[in-house]
N, C-alpha and C positions, 0 to 999 in steps of 0.2 A: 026645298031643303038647302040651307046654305053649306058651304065648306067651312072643316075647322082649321084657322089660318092661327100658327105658331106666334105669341108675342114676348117678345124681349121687352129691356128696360134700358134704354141708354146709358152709360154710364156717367156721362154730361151734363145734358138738361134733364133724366129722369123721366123721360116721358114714355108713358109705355105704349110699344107701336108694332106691327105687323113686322118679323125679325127681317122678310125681304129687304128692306128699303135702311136697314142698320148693316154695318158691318163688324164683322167679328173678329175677335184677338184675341191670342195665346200667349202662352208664356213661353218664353226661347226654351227651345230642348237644349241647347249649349252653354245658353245664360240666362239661369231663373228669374235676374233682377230686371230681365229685359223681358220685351212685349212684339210679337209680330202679329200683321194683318192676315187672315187668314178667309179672303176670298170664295174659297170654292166651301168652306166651312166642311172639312176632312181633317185639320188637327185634331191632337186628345187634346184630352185634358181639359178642365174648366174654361170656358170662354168670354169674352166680356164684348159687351157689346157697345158700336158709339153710330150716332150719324155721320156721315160723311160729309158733317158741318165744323167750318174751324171753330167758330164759336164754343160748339160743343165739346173739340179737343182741349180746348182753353177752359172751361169747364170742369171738364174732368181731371186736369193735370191738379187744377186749383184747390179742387175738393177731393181730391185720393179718390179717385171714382177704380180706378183699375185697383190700387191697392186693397179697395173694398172688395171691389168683383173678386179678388184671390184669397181674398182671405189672406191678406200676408205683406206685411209691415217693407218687406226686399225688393218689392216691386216701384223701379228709379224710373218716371217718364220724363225727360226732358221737352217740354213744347212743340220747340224747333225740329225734332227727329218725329215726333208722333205727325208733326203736320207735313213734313217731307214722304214720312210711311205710306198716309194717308194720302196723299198725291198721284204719289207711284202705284199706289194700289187700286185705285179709283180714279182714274184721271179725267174721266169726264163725270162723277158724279153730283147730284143735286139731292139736296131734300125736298119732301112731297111737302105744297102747299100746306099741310095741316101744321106742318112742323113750325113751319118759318110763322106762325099766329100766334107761340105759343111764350 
């Protein structure tokens, strides 16, 4: 009997993956038009999900991937802040082999 393992969809490269190995992000409760990392995944509210690949941050910013994920036209990602987020919030992470093929 296998287990059933939760899968997201990056907001990046779109790949749909085990949500372990993604990271999740919300929408600032202070400031809607913003986005925080959200870790232990205990925020409300809709979530969006990226790999903890710059590539993919760069991705996402290009293509309105968060703006998608909210459903909502206010949501401002600057690059430069999403990849500094991303750092501070994962500072040693890697994507899984399957990712980096794709």
């Amino acid at each position: 009997m296998t287990t059933h393992r939760p899968q997201r969809t990056c907001v990046g490269c779109r790949l749909v993956t085990d949500q372990e190995v993604l990271l999740r992000w919300i929408e600032d409760p202070q400031d809607p038009s913003r986005i925080l990392p959200d870790p232990k995944r205990r925020g409300t509210g809709r979530g969006a999900w990226l790999h903890p690949d710059p590539e993919c941050a760069r991705l996402a910013v290009r293509r309105g991937g968060f703006a998608r994920a909210y459903r909502s036209s206010r949501i401002r990602v600057e690059l430069d802040e999403l990849l500094a987020a991303l750092n501070k919030a994962l500072p040693n992470a890697s994507c899984p082999p399957e990712h980096l093929q794709t």
